[in-house]
C-alpha positions in Angstrom: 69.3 101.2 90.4 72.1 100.0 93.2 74.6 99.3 90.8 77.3 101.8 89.4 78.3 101.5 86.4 81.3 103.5 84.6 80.7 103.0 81.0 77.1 101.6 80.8 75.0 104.1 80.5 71.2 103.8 82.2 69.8 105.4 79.1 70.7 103.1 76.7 67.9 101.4 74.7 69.6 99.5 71.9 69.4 95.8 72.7 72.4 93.5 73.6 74.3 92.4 76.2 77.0 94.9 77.9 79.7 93.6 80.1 82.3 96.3 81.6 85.4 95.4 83.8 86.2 96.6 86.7 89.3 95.7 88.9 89.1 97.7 92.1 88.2 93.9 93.8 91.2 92.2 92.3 93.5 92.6 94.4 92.9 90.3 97.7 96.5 89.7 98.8 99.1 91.8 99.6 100.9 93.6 96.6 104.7 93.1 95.2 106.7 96.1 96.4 110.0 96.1 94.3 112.6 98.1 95.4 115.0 100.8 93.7 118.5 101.7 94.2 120.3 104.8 93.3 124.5 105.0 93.9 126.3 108.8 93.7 130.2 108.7 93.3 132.2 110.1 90.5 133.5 109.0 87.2 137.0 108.9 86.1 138.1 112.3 85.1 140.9 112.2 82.1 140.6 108.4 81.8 141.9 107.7 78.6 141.8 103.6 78.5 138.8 103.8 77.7 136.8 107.4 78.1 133.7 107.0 80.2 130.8 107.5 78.2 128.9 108.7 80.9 127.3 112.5 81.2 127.0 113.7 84.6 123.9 114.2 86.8 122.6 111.4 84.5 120.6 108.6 85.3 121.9 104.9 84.3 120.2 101.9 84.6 123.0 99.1 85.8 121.5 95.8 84.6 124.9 93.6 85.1 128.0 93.0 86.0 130.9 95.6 84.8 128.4 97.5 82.6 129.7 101.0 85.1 132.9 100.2 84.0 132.2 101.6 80.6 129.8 104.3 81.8 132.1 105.8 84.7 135.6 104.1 83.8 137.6 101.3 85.2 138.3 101.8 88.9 136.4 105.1 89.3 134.3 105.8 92.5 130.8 104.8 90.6 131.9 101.9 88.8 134.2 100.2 91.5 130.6 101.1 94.1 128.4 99.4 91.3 130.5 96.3 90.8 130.5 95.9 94.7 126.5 96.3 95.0 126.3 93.8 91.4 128.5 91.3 93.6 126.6 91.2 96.9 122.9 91.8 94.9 122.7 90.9 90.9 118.8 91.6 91.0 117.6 94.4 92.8 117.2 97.5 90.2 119.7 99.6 90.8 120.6 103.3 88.8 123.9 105.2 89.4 124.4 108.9 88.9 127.9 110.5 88.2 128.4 114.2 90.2 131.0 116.5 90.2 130.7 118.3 86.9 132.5 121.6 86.9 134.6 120.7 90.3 138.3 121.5 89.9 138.8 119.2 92.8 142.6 117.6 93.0 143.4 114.1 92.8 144.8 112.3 95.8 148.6 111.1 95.3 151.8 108.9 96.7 155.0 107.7 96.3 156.6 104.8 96.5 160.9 105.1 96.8 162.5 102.0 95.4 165.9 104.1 94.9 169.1 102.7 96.0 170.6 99.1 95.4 171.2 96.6 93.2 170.6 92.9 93.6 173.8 90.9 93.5 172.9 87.5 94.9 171.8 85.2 92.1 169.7 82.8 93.6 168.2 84.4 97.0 166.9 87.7 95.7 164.3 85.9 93.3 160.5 86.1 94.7 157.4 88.5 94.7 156.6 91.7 96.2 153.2 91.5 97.7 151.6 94.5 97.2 148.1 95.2 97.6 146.2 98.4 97.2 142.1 98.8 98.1 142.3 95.1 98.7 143.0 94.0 95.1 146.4 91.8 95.5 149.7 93.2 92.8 151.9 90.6 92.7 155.1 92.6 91.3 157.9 89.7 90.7 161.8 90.3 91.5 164.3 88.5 90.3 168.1 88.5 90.9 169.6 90.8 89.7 166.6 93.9 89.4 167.8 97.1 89.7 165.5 99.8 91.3 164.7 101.1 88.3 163.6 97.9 87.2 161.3 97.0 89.7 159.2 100.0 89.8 158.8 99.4 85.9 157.8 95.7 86.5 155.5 97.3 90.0 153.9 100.4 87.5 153.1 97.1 84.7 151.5 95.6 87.3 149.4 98.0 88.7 148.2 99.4 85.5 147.3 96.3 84.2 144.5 95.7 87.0 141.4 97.4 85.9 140.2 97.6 89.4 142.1 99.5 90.9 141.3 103.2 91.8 144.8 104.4 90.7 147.6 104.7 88.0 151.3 104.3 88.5 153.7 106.1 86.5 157.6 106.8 87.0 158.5 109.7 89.3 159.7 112.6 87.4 162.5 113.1 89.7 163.6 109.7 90.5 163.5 107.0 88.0 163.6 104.4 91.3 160.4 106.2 92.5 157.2 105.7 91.3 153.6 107.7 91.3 150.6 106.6 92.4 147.4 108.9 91.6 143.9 108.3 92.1 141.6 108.1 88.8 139.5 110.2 90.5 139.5 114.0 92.6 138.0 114.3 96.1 138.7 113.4 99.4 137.9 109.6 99.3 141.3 109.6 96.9 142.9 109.9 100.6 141.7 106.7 101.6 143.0 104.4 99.0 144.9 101.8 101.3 148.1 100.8 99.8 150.1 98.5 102.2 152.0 94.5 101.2 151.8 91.4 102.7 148.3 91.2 104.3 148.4 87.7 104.1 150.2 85.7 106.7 152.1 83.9 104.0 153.2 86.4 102.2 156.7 87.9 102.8 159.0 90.1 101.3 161.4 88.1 99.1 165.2 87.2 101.1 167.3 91.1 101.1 164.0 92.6 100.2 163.1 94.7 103.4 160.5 96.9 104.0 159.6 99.9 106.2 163.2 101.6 107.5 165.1 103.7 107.0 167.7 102.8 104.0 169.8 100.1 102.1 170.9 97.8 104.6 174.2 95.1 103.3 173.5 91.7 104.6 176.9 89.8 104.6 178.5 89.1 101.3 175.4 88.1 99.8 173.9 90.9 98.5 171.8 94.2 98.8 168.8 94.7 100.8 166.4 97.0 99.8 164.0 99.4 101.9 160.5 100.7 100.6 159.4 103.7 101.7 155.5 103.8 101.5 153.7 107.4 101.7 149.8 107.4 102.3 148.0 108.9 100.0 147.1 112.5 100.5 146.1 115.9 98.6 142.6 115.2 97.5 140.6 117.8 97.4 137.1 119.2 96.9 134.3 116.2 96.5 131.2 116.4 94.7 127.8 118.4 95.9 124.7 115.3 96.9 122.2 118.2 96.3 122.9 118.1 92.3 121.3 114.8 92.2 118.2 115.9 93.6 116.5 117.7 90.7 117.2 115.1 88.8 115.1 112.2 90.6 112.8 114.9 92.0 109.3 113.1 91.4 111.1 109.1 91.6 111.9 106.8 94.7 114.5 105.3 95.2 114.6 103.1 98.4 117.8 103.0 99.2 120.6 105.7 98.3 124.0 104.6 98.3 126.5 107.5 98.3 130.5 107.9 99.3 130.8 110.6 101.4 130.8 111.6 105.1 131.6 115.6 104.8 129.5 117.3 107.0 127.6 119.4 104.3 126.8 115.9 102.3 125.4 114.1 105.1 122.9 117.3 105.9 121.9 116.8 102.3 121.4 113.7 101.9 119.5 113.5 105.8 116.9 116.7 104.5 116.6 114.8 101.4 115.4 111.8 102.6 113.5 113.1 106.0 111.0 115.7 103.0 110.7 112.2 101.3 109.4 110.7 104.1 106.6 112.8 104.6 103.4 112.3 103.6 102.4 114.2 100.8 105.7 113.3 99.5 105.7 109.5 100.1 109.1 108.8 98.3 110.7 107.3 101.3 114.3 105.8 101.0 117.4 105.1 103.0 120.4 106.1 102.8 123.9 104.5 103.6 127.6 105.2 103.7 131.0 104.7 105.6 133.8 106.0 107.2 137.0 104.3 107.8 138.8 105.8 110.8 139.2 104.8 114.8 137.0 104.2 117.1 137.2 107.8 118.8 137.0 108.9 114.9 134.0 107.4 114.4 132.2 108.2 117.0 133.3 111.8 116.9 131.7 111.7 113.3 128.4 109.3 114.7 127.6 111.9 117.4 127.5 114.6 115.0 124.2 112.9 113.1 120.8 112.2 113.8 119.0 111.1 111.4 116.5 107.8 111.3 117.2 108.0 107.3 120.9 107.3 107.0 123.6 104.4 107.9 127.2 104.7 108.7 129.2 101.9 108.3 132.7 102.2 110.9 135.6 100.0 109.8 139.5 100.7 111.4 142.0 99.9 108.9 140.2 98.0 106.8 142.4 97.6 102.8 139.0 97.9 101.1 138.2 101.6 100.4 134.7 103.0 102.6 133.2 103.6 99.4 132.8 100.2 98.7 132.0 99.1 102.1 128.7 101.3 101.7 128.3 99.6 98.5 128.6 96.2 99.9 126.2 96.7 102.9 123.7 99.1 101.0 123.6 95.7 98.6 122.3 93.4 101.1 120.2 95.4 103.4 118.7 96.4 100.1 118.3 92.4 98.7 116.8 91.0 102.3 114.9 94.3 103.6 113.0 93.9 100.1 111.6 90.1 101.1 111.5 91.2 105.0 111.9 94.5 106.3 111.3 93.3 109.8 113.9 90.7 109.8 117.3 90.9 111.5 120.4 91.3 109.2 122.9 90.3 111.6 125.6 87.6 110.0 124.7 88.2 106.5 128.1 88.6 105.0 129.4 91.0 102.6 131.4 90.3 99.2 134.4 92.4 98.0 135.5 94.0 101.3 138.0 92.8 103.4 138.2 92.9 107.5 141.4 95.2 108.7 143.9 92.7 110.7 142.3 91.3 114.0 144.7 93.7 116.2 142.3 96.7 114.3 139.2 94.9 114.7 136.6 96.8 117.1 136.1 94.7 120.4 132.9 93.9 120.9 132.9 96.6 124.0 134.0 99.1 121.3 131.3 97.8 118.9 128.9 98.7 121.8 129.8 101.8 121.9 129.5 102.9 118.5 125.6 101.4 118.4 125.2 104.1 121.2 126.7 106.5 118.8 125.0 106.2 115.6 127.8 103.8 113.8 126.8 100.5 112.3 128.6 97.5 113.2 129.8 94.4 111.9 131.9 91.1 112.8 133.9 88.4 111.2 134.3 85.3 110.9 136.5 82.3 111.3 137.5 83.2 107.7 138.2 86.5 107.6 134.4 87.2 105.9 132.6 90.7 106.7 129.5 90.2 108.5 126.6 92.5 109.4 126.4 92.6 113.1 123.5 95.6 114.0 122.7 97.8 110.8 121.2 101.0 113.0 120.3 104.4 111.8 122.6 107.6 113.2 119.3 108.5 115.3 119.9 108.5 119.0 117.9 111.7 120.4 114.3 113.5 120.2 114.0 117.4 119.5 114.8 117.7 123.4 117.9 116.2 123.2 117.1 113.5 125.2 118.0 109.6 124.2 115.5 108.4 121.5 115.6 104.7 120.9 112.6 104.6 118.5 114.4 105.0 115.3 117.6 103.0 116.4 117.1 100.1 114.0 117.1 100.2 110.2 113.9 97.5 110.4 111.2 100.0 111.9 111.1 102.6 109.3 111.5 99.5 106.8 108.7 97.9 107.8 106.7 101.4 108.1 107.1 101.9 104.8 106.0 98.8 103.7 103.1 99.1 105.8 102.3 102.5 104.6 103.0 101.2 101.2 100.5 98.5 101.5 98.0 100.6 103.5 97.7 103.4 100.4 97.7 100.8 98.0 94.8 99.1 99.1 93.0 101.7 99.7 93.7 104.0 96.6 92.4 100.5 94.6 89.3 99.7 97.1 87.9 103.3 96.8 89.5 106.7 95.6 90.6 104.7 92.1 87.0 103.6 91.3 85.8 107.2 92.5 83.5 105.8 95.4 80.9 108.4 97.1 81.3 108.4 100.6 78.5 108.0 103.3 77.5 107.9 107.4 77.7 104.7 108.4 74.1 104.6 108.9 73.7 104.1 105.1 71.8 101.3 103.4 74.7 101.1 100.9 73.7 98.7 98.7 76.3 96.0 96.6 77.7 97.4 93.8 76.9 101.1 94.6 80.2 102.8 94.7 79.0 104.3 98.2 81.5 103.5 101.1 81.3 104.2 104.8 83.7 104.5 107.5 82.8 100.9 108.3 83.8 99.4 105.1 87.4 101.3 105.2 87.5 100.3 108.6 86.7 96.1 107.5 88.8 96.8 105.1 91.8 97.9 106.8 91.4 95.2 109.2 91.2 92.5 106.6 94.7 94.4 105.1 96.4 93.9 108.8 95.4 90.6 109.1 97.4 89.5 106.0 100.2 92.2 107.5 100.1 90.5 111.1 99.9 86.6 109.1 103.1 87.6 107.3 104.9 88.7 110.8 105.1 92.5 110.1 102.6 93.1 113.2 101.7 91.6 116.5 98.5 91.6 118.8 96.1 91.8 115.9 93.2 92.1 118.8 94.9 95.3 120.3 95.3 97.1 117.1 91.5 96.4 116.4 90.4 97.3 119.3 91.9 100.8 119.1 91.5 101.3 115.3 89.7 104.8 114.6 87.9 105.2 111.6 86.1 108.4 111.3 84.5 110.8 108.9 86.2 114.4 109.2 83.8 116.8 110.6 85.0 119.7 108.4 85.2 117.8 105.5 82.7 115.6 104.4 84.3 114.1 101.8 87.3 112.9 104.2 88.0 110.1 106.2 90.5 110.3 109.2 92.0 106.6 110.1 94.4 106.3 113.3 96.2 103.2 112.6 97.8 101.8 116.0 100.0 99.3 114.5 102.1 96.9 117.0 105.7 96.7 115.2 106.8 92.9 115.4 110.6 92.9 116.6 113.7 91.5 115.9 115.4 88.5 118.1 118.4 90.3 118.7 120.1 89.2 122.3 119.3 86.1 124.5 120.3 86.5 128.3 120.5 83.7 130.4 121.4 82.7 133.7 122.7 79.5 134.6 122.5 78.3 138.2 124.3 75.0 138.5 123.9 72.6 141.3 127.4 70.2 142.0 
């Protein structure tokens, strides 16, 4: 009897007609691969308006827009990353894990000195202060007449009344024509909140409203002018440990990992991570991105320190929009498109929620080319001021020698790797080791239906699985890759086969050189 059966027995003698299903043939084209997100950052510690009901080191599914805003509170790290990645890509699943339990880390702080002057000119002092802090525009309205005191009630009103924001104002304890700006949450990123005013080329500081010297200033008759004096923000301290998220999603893949922070001892984690999931027995591979704001010799100081194919750094100069949400952002849509087509390029997809630093801190393009030789990502913008993707590239630049390693350079080969690997296993595990198929010399007479394979069906069978993988432009020269195929049975183990799959990456159309010779 040729044909196997699972749950028909060969003994049976009672009469009737037995029918048993088996689906290890279903499967002809290639199978859905949906992708997972995970984002790390920190909730709001002491956030009162409302508490986060979030637990830490605690996975939550984010299934729409503002839902992290209850879990991790309004403007933390995790729910300000979230609502960036819901912005930029509203379908791809996506988890987030709040770290930093137990940290006594210190919040990041400022101040901003109103003190000194009184507006005496009825009509000319009436306007807005343009303030803006991580990109989110406070309008703070003056009107003649304000004293200092006044205005940094009406400027605290204002900022606490945005949601967004990664801060709270309150009224210096000193100086009632000061006010405090602390970050919602501890850490180091809290020293990257951008705080600045006027970004916009229309906006200006209302008439004897002066920023950015050194004290009142008397214009005429008129009335007061008043000087700001802005401080950065500074004294964060102590950020959250990446390897507490590991136990936690020990035996789960996530395919992309989105996480804030560019410390040295992060980055390692988050590079070992990811480089044991990529190995074989593991088979959980994922990505990882992040950013840095900081100059160009700042970012390729940090660039050059890296090399891994499993993580992106995003470089931005000056940009308003805090680097946590830049990760978010691009993490978003490599995530969205890599999912339909790993191999595809990603330049001029644009990214929502993150603004472009003025042009004078925009990289040059000679500068851009030097941080893609350094392990930063890059992007552009355009005519609008919109963030796009320019060359999303991994950190790795060099082999084990030392020596320049371009293999890796692009996010798109280990995307399309994995989906290849991903497709390979699947088709496979369902063609054979899921129906529990004997295995047999090629030389024999396996019959139809007899749950005995040979090195030649796995090796028809992978070629039929690289057609549809070359038809859907993940490979190239189809003909080449058969032709060196190996499909062998090991010759210690008999119950192994060996398969050396030669695949011909397809590439990405990246640059177009031309040279025109012109005749008069």
């Amino acid at each position: 009897m040729a044909i196997t059966f699972n749950n028909i027995p060969d003994t049976i003698r009672t009469p009737g007609a037995y029918v048993e299903i088996d689906n290890s043939r279903a499967l002809k084209g290639l199978i859905q691969n949906p992708h997972k997100v995970l984002i790390l950052g920190q909730l709001a510690e002491g956030l009162t308006t409302p508490t986060p009901t979030a637990l830490y080191d605690t996975l939550y599914t984010i299934s729409r827009d503002n839902l992290a805003d209850g879990f991790f509170g309004r403007g933390s790290i995790l729910a300000r990353m979230c609502n960036t990645f819901k912005a930029n890509n509203p379908n791809t699943e996506v988890y987030a894990m709040a770290l930093g339990s137990g940290i006594a880390g210190g919040a990041a702080g400022c101040s901003i000195d109103i003190s000194g002057a009184v507006y005496s000119n009825p009509v000319s002092c009436n306007g807005t202060w343009y303030l803006m802090i991580n990109g989110e525009q406070v309008n703070v309205p003056i009107t003649s007449g304000m004293s200092d005191t006044s205005i940094v009630v009406a400027a605290i009103t204002a900022i606490n009344s945005n949601s967004n924001l990664p801060v709270t104002a309150a009224v210096n304890g000193v100086s009632a024509g000061k006010l405090d700006i602390t970050a919602v949450c501890s850490g180091t990123l809290g020293n990257y909140i951008d705080i600045r005013e006027n970004f916009y080329d229309y906006q200006s500081i209302p008439l004897h409203f002066v920023s950015g010297s050194t004290g009142p200033l008397t214009i005429g008759s008129g009335g007061i002018a008043l000087r700001i004096f802005f401080s950065v923000m500074t004294g964060g301290t102590i950020d959250p440990d990446l390897g507490d998220a590991w136990a936690v999603i020990e035996a789960e893949q996530f395919h992309y990992i989105i996480q804030p922070y560019i410390a040295a001892a992060n980055l390692t984690e988050i590079e070992d991570e990811l480089a044991d999931r990529f190995k074989p027995l593991e088979d959980l591979q994922g990505h990882g991105f992040t950013a840095v704001r900081g100059t160009l010799a700042s970012c390729t100081t940090l660039g050059n320190t890296r090399n891994s194919p499993h993580n992106t750094i995003v470089g931005a100069d000056n940009s308003p929009t805090c680097p946590e949400e830049w990760a978010a952002a691009w993490g978003a849509v490599c995530a969205w498109n890599l999912n339909i087509d790993p191999a595809r390029p990603l330049h001029t997809l644009s990214l929502k929620g993150v603004l472009a630093p003025p042009i004078s801190r925009r990289f040059t393009r000679a500068e851009r080319d030097t941080l893609l030789y350094d392990g930063i990502a890059t992007w552009i913008a355009d005519a609008s001021g919109r963030v796009l993707i320019e060359r999303s590239i991994t950190t790795y630049q060099t082999n084990s020698f030392g020596l320049p390693d371009p293999s890796y350079l692009d996010i798109q080969t280990l995307a399309t790797v994995g989906e290849l690997r991903y497709q390979y296993k699947t088709r496979m595990l369902n063609r054979f080791i899921q129906p529990r198929f004997k295995l047999a010399d090629d030389s024999f007479p396996a019959q139809p239906g007899s749950k005995v394979a040979r090195p030649k069906d796995v090796k028809a069978e992978t070629i039929a699985l690289f057609t549809l993988l070359r038809d859907k432009g993940l490979i190239e020269n189809l003909d080449e890759f058969i032709e060196a195929l190996v499909v062998e049975r090991d010759v210690t183990d008999v119950n192994r086969v060996n398969v050396l799959l030669p695949a011909n990456l397809i590439n990405q159309f990246r640059i177009l050189a031309a040279n025109l010779q012109f005749i008069l």
